[in-house]
N, C-alpha and C positions, 0 to 999 in steps of 0.2 A: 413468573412468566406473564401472569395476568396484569402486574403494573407495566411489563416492557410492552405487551402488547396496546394497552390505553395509550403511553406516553408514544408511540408510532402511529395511532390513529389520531389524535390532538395532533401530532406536527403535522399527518396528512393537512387536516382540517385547518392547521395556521397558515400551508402552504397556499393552500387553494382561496384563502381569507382574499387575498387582492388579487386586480391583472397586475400582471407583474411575470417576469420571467420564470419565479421557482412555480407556478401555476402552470404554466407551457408545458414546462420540465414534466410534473408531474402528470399532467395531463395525457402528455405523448409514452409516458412512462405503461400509465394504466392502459392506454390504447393498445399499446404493442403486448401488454402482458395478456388480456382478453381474446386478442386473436392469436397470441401461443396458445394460451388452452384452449380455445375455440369456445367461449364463452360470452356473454352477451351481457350480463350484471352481476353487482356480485355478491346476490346469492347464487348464481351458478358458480360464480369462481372458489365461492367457500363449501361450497358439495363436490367439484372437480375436488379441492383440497384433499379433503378429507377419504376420495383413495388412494390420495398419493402417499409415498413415505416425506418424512421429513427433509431429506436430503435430495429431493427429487423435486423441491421452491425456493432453490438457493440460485435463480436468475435474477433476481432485482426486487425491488423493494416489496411492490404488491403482491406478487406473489407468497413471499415470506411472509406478510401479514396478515393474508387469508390464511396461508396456513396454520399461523400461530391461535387466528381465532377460533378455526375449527378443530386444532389439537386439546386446545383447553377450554372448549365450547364454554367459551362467558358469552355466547348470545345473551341470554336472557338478561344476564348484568348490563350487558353495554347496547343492547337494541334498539335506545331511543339516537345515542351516538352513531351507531353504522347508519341506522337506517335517515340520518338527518345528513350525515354524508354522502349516504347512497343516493338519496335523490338530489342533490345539490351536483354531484360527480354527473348523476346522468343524464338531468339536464343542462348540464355544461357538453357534454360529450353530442348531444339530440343538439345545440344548436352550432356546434362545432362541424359536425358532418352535416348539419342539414335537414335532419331529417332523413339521412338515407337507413337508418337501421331500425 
């Protein structure tokens, strides 16, 4: 589980590499998953996870990856990766809205 979960954060991270349309894609992906769980980054997305069940992040991709990081907490393993995506993610997201969040 811990290498399916890296090799899904890498394609995040290959996705988001260029402008380009799978960047969009994903971009509008994580958009719409943050305001289904009403969350705001994702460490709130990966503590939402973690009281969900398994089967209760099987809406799209991010979802299912927060959940998987916080099913088999490799934070500590993988922390410099999330957290070099989490801020690349959110400041793409900060000049995509603008500023309004």
């Amino acid at each position: 589980m811990a290498v399916l979960t890296q090799e899904l954060l890498l394609h995040a991270k290959r996705c988001m590499r260029h402008e380009d349309v799978s960047k969009k894609i994903m971009l509008a992906g994580l958009n719409r998953t943050l305001d289904e769980w009403l969350c705001y980054s994702f460490v709130e997305l990966i503590e939402e996870m973690e009281l969900w069940k398994w089967d209760d992040a099987t809406g799209d991709f991010w979802s299912r990856l927060m959940m998987m990081i916080a099913f088999i907490t490799i934070k500590s393993s993988l922390v410099p990766l999330i957290e070099g995506l989490c801020a690349q993610i959110q400041e793409l997201r900060f000049e995509i809205l603008g500023g309004l969040r």
